[in-house]
N, CA, C and O atoms as a CHARMM CRD file, in Angstrom:
* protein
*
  356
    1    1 UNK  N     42.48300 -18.33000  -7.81400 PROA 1      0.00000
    2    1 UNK  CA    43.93400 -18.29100  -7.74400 PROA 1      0.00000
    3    1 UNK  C     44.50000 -19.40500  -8.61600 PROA 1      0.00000
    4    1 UNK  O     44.24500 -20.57200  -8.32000 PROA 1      0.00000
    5    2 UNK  N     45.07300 -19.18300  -9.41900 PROA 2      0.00000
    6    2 UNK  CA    46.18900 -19.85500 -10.17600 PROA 2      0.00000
    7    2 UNK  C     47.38700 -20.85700  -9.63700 PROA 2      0.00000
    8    2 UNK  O     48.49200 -20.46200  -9.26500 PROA 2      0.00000
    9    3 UNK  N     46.99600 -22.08200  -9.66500 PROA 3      0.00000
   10    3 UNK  CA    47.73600 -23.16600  -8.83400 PROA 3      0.00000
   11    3 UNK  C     48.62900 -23.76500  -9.98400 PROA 3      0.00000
   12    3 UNK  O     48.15300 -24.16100 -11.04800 PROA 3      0.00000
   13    4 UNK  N     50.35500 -23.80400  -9.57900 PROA 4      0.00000
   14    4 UNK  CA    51.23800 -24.28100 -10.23700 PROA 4      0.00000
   15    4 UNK  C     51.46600 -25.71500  -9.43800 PROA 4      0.00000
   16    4 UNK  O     51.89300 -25.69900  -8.28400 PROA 4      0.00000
   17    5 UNK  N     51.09100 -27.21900 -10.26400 PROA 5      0.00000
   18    5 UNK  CA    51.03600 -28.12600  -8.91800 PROA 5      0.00000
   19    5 UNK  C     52.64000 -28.33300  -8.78200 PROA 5      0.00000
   20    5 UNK  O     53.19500 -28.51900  -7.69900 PROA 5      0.00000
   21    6 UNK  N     53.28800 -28.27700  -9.99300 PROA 6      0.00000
   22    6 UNK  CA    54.36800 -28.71200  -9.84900 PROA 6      0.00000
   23    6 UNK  C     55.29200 -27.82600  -9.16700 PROA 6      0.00000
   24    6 UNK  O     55.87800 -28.34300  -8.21600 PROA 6      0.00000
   25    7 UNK  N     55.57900 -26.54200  -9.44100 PROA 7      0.00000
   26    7 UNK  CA    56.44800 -25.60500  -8.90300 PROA 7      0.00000
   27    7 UNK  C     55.86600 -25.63200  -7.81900 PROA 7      0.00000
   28    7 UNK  O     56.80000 -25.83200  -7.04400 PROA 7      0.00000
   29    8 UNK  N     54.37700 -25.52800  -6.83600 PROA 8      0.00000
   30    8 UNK  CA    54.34200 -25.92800  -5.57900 PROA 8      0.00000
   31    8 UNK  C     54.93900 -26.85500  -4.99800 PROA 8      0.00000
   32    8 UNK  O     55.61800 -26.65000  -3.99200 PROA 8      0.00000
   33    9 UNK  N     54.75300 -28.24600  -5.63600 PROA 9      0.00000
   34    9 UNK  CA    55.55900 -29.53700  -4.82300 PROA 9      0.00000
   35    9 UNK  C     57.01500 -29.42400  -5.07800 PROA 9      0.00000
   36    9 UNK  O     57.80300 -29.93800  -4.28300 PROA 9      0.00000
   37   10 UNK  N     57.42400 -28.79900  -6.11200 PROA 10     0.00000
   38   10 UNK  CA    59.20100 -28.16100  -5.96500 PROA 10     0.00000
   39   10 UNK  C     59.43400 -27.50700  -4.73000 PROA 10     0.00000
   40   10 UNK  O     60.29300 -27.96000  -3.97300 PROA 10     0.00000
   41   11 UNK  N     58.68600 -26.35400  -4.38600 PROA 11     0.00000
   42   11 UNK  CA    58.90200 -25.16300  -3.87900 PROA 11     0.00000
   43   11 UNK  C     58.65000 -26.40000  -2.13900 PROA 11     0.00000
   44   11 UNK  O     59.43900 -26.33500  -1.19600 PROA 11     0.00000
   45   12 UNK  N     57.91200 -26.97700  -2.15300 PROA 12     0.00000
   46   12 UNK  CA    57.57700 -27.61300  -0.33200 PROA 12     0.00000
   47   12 UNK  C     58.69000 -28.74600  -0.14400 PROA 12     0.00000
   48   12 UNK  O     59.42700 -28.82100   0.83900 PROA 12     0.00000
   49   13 UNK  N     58.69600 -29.65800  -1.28900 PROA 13     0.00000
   50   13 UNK  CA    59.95700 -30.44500  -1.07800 PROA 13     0.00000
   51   13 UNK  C     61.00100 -30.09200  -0.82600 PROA 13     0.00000
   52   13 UNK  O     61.67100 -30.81500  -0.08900 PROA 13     0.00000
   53   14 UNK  N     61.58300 -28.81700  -1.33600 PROA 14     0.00000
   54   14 UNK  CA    62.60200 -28.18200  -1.08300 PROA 14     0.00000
   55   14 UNK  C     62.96000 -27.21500  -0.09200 PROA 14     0.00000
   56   14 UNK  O     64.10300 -26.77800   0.03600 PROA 14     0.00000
   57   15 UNK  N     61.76800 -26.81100   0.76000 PROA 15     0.00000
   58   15 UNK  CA    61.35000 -26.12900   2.02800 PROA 15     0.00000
   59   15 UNK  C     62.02800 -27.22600   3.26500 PROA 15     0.00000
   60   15 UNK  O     62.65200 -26.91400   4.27900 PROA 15     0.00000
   61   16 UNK  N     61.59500 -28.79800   2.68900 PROA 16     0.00000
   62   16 UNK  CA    62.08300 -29.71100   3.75700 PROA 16     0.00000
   63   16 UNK  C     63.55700 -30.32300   3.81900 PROA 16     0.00000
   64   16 UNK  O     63.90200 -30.95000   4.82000 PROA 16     0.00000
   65   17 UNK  N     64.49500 -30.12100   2.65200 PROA 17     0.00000
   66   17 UNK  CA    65.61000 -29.87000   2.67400 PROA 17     0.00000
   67   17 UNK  C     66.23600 -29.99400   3.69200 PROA 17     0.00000
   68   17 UNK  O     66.02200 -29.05900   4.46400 PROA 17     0.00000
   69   18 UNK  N     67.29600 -31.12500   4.25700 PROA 18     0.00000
   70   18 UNK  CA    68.33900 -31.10000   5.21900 PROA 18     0.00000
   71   18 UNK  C     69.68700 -31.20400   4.76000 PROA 18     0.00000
   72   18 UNK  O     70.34800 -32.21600   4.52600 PROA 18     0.00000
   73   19 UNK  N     69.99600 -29.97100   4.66600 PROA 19     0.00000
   74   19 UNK  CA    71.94900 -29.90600   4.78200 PROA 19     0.00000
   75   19 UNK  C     72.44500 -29.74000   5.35300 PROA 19     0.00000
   76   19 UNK  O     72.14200 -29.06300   6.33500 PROA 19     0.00000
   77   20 UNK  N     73.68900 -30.30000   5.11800 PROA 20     0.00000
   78   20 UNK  CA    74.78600 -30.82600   6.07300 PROA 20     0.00000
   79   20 UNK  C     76.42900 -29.93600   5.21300 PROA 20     0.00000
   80   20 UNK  O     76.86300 -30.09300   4.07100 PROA 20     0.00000
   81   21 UNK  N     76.96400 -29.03300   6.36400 PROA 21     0.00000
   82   21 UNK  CA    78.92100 -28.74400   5.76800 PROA 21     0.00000
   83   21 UNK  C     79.52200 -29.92300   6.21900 PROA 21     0.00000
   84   21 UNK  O     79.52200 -30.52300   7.29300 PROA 21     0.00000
   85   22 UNK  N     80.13600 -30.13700   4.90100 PROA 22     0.00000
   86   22 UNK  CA    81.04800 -31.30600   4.94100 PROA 22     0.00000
   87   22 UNK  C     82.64700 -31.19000   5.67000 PROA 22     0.00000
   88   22 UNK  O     82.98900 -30.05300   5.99400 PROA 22     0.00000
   89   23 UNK  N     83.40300 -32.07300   5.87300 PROA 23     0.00000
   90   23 UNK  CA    84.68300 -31.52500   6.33500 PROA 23     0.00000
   91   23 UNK  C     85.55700 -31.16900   5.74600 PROA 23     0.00000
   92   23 UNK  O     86.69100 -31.06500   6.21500 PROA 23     0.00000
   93   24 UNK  N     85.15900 -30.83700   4.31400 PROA 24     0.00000
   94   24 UNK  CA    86.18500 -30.17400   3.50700 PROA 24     0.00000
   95   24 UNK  C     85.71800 -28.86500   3.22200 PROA 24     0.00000
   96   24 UNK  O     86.44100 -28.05300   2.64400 PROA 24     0.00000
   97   25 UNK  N     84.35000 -28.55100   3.65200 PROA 25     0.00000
   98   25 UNK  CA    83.80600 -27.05000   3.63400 PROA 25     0.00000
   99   25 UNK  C     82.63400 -26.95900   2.91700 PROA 25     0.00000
  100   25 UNK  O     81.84400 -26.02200   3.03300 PROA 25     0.00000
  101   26 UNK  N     82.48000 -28.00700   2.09500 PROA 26     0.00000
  102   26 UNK  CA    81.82400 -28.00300   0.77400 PROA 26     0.00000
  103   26 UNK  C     80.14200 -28.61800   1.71900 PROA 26     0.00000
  104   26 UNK  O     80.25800 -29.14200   2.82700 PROA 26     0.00000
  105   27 UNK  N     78.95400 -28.46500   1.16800 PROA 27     0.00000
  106   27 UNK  CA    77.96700 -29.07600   1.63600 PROA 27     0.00000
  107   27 UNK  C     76.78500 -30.21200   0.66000 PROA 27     0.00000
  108   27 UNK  O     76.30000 -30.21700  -0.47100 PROA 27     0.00000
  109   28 UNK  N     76.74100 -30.84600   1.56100 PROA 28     0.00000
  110   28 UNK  CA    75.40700 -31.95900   1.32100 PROA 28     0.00000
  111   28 UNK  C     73.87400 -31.55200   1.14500 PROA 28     0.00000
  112   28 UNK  O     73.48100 -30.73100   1.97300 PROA 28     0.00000
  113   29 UNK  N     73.14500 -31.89700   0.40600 PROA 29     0.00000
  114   29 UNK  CA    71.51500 -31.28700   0.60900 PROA 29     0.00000
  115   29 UNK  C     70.51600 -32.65700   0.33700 PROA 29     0.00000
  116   29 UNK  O     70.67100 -32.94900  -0.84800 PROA 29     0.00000
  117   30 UNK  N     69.78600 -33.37600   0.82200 PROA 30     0.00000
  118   30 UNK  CA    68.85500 -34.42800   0.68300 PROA 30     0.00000
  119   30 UNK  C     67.44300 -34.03800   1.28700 PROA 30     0.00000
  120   30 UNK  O     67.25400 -33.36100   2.29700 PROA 30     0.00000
  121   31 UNK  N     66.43400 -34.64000   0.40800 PROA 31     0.00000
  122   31 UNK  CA    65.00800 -33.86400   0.67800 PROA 31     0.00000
  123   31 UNK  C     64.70200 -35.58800   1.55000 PROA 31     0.00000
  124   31 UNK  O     64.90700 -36.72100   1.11400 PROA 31     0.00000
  125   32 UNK  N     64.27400 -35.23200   2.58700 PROA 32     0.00000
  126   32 UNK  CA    63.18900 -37.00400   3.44600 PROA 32     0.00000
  127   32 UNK  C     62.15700 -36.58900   2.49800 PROA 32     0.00000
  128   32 UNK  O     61.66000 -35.56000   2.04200 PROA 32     0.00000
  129   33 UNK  N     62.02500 -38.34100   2.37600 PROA 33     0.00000
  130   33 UNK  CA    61.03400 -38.64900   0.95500 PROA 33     0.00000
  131   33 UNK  C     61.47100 -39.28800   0.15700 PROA 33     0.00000
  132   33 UNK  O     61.38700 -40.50100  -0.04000 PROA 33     0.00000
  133   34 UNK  N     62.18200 -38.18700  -0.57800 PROA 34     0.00000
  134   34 UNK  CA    62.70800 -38.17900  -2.05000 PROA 34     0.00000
  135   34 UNK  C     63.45100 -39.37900  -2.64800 PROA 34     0.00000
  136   34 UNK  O     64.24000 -39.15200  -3.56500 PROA 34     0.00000
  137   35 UNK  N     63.30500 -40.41100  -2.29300 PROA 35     0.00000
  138   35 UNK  CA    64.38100 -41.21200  -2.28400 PROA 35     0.00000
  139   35 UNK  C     65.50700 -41.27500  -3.43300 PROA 35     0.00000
  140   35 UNK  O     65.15800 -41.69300  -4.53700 PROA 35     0.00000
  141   36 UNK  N     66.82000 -40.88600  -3.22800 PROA 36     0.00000
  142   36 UNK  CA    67.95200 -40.45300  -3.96800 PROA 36     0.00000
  143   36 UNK  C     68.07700 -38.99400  -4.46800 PROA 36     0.00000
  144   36 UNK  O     68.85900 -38.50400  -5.28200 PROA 36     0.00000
  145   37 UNK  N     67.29800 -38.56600  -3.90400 PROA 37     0.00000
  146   37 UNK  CA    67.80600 -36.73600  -4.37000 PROA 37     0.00000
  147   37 UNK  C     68.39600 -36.32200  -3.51400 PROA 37     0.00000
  148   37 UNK  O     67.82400 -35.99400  -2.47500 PROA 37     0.00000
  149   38 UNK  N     69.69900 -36.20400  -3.66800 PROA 38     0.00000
  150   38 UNK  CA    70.73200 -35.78100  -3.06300 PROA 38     0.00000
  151   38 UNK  C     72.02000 -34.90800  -3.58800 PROA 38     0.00000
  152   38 UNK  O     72.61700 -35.62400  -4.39100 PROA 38     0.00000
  153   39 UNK  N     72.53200 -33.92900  -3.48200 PROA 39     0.00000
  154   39 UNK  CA    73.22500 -33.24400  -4.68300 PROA 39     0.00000
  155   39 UNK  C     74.41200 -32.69600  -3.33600 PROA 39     0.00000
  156   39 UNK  O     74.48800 -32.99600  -2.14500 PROA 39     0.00000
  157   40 UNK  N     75.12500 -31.88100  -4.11900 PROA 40     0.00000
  158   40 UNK  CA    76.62900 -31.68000  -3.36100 PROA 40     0.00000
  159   40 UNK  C     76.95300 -30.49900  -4.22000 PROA 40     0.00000
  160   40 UNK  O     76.55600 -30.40300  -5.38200 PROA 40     0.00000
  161   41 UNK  N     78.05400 -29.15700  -3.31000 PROA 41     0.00000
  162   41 UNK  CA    78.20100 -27.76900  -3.63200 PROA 41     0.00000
  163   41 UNK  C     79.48600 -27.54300  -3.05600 PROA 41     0.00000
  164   41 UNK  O     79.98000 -28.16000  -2.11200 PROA 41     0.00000
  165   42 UNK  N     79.92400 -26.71300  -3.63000 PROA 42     0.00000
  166   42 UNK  CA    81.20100 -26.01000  -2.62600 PROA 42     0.00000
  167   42 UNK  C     80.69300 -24.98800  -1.99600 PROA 42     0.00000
  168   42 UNK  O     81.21300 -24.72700  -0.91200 PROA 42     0.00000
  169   43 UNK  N     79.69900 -24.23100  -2.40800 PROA 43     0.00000
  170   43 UNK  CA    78.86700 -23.52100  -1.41000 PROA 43     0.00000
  171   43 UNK  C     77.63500 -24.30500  -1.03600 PROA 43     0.00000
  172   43 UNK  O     77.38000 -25.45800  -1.38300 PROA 43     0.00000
  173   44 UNK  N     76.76500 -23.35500  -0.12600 PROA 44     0.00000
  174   44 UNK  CA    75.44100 -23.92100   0.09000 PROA 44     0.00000
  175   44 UNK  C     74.36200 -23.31600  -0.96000 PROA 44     0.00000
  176   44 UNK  O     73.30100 -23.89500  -1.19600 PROA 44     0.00000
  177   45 UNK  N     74.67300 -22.31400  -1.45600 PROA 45     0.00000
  178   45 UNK  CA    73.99300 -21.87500  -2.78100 PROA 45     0.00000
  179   45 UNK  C     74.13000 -22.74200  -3.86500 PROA 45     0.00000
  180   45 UNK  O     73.14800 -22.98400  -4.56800 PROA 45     0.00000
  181   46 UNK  N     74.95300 -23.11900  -4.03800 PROA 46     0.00000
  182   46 UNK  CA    75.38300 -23.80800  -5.22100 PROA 46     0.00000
  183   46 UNK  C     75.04000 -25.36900  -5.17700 PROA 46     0.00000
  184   46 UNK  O     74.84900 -26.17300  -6.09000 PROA 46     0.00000
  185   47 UNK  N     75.02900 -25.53400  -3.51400 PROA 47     0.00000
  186   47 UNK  CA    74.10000 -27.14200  -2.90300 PROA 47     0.00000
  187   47 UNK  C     72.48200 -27.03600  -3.19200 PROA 47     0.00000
  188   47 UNK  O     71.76400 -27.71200  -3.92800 PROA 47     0.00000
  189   48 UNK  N     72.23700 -26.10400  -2.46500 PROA 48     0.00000
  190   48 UNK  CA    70.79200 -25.67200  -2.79200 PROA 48     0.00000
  191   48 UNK  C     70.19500 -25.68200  -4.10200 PROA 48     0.00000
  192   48 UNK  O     68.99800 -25.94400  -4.22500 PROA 48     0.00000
  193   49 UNK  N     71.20200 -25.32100  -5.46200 PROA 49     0.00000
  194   49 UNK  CA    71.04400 -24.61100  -6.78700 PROA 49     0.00000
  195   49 UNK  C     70.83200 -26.31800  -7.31400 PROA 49     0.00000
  196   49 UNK  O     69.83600 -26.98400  -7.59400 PROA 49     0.00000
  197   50 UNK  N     72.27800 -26.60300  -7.27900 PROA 50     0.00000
  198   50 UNK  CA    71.91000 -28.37500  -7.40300 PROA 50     0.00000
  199   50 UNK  C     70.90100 -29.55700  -7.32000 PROA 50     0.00000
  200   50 UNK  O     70.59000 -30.44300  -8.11600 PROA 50     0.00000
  201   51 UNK  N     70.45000 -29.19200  -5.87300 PROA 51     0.00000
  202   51 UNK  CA    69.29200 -30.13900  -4.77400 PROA 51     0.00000
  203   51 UNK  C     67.81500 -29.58400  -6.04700 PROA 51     0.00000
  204   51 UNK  O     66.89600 -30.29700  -6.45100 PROA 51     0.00000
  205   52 UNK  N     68.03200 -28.42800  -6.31100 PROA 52     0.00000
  206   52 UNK  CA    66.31100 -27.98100  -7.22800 PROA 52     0.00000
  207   52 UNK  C     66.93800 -28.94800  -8.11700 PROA 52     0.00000
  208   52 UNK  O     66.30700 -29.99400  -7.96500 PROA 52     0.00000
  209   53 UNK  N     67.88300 -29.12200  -8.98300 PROA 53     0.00000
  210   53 UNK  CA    67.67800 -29.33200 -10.26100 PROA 53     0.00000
  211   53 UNK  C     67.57600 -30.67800 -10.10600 PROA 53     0.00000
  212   53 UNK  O     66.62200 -31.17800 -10.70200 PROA 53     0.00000
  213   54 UNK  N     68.49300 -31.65300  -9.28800 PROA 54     0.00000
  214   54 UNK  CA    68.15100 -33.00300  -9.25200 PROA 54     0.00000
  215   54 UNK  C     66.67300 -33.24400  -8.88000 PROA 54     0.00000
  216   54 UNK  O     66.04200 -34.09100  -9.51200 PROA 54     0.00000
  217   55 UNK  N     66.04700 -32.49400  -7.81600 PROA 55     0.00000
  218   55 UNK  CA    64.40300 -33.04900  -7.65200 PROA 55     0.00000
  219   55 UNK  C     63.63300 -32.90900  -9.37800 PROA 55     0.00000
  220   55 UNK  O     63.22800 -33.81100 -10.11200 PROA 55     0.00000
  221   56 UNK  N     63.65800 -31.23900  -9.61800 PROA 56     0.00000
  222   56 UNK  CA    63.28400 -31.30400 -10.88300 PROA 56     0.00000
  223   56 UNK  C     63.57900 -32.80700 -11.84900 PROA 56     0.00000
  224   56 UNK  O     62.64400 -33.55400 -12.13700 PROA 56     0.00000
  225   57 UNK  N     64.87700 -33.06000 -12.23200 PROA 57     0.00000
  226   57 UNK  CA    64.55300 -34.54900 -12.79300 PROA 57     0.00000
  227   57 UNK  C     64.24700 -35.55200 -12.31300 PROA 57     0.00000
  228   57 UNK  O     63.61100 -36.33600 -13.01900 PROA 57     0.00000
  229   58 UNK  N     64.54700 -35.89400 -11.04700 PROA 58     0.00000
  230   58 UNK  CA    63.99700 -37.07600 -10.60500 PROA 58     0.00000
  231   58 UNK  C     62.35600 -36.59500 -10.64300 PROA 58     0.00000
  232   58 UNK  O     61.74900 -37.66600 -10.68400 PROA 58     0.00000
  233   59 UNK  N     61.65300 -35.81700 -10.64700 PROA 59     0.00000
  234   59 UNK  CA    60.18600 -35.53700 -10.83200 PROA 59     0.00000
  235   59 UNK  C     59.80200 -35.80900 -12.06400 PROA 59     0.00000
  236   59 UNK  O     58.87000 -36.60400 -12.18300 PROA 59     0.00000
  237   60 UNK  N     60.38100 -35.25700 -13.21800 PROA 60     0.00000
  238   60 UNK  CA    60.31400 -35.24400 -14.72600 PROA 60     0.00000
  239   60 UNK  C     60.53800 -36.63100 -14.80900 PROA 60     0.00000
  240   60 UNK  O     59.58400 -37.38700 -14.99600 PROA 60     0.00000
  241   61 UNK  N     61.67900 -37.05000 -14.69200 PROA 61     0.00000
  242   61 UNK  CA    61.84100 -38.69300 -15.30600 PROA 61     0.00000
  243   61 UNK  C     60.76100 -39.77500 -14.68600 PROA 61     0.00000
  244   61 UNK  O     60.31100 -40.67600 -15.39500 PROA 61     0.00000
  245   62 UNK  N     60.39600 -39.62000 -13.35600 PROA 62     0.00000
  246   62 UNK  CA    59.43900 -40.49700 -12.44400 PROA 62     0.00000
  247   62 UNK  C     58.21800 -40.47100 -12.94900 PROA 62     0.00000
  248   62 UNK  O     57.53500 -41.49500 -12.96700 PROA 62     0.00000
  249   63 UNK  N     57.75500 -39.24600 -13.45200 PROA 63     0.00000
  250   63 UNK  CA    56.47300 -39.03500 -13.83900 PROA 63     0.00000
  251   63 UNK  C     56.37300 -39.46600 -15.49800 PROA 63     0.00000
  252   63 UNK  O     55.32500 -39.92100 -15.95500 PROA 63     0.00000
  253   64 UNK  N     57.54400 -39.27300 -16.30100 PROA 64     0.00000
  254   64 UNK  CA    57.49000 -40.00800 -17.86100 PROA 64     0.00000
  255   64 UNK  C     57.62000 -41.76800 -17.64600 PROA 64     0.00000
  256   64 UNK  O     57.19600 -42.51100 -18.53100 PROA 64     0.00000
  257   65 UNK  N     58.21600 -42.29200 -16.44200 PROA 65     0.00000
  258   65 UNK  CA    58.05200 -43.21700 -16.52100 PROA 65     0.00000
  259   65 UNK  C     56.81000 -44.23500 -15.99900 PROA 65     0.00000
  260   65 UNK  O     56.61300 -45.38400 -16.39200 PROA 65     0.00000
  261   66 UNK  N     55.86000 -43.31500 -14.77900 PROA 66     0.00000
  262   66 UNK  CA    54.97400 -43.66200 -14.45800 PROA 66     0.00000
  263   66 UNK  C     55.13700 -44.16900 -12.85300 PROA 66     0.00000
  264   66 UNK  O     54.37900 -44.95500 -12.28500 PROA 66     0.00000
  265   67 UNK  N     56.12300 -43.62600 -12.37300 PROA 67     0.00000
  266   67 UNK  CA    56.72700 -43.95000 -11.02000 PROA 67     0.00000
  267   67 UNK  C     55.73700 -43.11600  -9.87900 PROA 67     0.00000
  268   67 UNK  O     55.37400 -41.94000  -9.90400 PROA 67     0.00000
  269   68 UNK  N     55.48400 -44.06000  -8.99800 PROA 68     0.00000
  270   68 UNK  CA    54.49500 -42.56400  -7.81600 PROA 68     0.00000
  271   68 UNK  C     55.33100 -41.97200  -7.23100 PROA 68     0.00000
  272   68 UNK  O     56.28300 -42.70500  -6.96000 PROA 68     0.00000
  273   69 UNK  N     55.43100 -41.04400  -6.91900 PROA 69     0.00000
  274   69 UNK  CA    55.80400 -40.06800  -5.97600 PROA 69     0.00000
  275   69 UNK  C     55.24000 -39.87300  -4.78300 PROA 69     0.00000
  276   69 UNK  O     54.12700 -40.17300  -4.35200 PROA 69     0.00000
  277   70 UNK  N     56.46100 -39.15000  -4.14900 PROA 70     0.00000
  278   70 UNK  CA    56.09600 -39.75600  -2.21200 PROA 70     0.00000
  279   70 UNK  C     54.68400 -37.83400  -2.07300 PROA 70     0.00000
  280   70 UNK  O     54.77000 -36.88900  -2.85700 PROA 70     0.00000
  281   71 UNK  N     54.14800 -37.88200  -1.45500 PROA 71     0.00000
  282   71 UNK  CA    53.25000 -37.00600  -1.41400 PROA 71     0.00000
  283   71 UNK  C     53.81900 -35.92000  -0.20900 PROA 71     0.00000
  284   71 UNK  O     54.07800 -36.16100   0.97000 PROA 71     0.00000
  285   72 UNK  N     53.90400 -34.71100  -0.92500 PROA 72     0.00000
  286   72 UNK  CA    54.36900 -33.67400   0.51600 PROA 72     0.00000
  287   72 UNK  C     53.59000 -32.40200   0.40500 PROA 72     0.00000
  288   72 UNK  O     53.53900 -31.47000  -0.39700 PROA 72     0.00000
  289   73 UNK  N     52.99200 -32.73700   1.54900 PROA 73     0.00000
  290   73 UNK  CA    51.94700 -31.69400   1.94900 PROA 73     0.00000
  291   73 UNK  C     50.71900 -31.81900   1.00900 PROA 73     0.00000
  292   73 UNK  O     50.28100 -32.92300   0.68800 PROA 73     0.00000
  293   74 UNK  N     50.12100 -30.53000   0.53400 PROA 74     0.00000
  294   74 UNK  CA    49.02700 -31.14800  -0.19200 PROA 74     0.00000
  295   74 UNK  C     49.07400 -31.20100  -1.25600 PROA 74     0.00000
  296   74 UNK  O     47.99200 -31.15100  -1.84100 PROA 74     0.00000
  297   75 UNK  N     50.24400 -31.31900  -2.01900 PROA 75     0.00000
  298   75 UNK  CA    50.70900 -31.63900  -3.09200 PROA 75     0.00000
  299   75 UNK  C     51.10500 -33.70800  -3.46500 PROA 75     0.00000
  300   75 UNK  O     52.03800 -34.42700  -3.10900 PROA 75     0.00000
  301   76 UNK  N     49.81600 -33.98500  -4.33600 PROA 76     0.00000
  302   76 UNK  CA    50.07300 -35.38600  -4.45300 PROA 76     0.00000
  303   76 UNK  C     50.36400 -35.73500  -5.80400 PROA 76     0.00000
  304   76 UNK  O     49.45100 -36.19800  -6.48800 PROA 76     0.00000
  305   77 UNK  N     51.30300 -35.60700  -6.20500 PROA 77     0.00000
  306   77 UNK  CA    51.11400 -36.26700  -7.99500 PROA 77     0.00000
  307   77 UNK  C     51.21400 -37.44900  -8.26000 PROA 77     0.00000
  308   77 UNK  O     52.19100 -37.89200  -8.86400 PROA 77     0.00000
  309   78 UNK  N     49.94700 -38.38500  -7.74400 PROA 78     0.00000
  310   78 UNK  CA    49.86400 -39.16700  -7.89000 PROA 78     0.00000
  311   78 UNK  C     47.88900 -39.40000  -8.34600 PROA 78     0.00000
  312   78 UNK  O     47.26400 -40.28100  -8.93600 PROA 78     0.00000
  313   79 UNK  N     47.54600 -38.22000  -7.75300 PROA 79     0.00000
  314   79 UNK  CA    46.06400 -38.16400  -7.91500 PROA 79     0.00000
  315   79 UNK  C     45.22900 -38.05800  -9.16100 PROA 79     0.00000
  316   79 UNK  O     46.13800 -38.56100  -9.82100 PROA 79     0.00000
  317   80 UNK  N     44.65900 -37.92900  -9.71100 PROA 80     0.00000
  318   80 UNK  CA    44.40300 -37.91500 -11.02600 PROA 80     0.00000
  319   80 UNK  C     44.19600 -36.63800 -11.53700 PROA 80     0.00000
  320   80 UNK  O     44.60400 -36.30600 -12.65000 PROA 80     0.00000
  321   81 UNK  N     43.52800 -35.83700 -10.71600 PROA 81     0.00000
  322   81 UNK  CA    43.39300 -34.31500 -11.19800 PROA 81     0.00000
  323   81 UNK  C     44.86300 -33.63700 -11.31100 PROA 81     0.00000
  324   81 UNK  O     45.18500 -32.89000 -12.23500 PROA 81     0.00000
  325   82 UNK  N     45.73100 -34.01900 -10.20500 PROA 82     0.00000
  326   82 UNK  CA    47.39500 -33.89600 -10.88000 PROA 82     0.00000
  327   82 UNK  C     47.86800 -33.82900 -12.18400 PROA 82     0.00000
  328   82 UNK  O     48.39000 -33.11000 -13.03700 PROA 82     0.00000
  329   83 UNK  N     47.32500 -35.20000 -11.85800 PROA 83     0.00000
  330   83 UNK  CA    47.64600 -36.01100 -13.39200 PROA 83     0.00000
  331   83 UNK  C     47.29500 -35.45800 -14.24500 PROA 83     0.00000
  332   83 UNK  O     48.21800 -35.28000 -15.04000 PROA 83     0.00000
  333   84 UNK  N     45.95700 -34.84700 -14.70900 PROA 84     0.00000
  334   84 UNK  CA    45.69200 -34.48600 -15.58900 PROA 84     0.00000
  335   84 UNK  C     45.99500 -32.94400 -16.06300 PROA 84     0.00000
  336   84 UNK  O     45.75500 -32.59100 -17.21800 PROA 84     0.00000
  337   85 UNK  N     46.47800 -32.15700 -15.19500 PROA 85     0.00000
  338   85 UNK  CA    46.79300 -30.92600 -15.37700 PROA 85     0.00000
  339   85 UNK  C     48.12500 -30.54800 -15.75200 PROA 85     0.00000
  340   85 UNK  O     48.47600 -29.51100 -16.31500 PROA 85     0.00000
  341   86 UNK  N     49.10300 -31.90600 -15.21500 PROA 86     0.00000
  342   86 UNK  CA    49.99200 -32.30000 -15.75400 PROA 86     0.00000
  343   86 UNK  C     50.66900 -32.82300 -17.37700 PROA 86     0.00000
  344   86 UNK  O     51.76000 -32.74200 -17.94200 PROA 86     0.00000
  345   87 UNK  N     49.36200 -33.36300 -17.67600 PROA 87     0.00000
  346   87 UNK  CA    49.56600 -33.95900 -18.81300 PROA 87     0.00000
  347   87 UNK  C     50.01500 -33.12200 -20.27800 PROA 87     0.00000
  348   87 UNK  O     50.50400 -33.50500 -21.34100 PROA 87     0.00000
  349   88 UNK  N     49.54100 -31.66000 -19.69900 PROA 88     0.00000
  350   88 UNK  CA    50.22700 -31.22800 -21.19700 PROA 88     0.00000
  351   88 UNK  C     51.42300 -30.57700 -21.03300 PROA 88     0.00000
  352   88 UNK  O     51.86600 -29.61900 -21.66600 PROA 88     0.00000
  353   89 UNK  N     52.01200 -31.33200 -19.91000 PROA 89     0.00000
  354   89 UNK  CA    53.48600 -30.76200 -19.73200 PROA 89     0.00000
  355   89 UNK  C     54.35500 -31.18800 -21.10700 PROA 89     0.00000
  356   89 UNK  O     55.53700 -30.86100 -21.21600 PROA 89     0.00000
């Protein structure tokens, strides 16, 4: 079977997702972990749509800079076989 590590650890980080409707209608989305991925919608689709794209960069930029990442589930990109399957991103 064909393992995507990254679109897996997208796809579980974002499984753990807690949002919140705000009192103007509009909603909040923050992944525990993630520290600072947090995004904002006037819908919850559009919170949700947001919440992917900020993890996506905070993943992309963390990993060009050499930052670890918090580990969720059995997704670790911090391990080396990660790493390396990663590398010809």
């Amino acid at each position: 079977m064909l393992k995507f590590v990254l679109t897996g650890y997208i796809e579980e980080a974002l499984s753990q997702a807690e949002y919140e409707k705000l009192e103007d209608g509009s909603y909040s989305g923050r992944i525990p972990g993630c520290k600072g991925v947090i995004a904002f919608g006037g819908t919850l689709r559009e919170c949700e749509n947001e919440l992917r794209s900020t993890l996506e960069d905070w993943l992309l930029l963390g990993l060009k800079l050499g930052h670890p990442h918090p580990v969720i589930e059995a997704y670790d990109l911090n391990r080396e076989t990660a790493n390396e399957q990663l590398a010809a991103v």
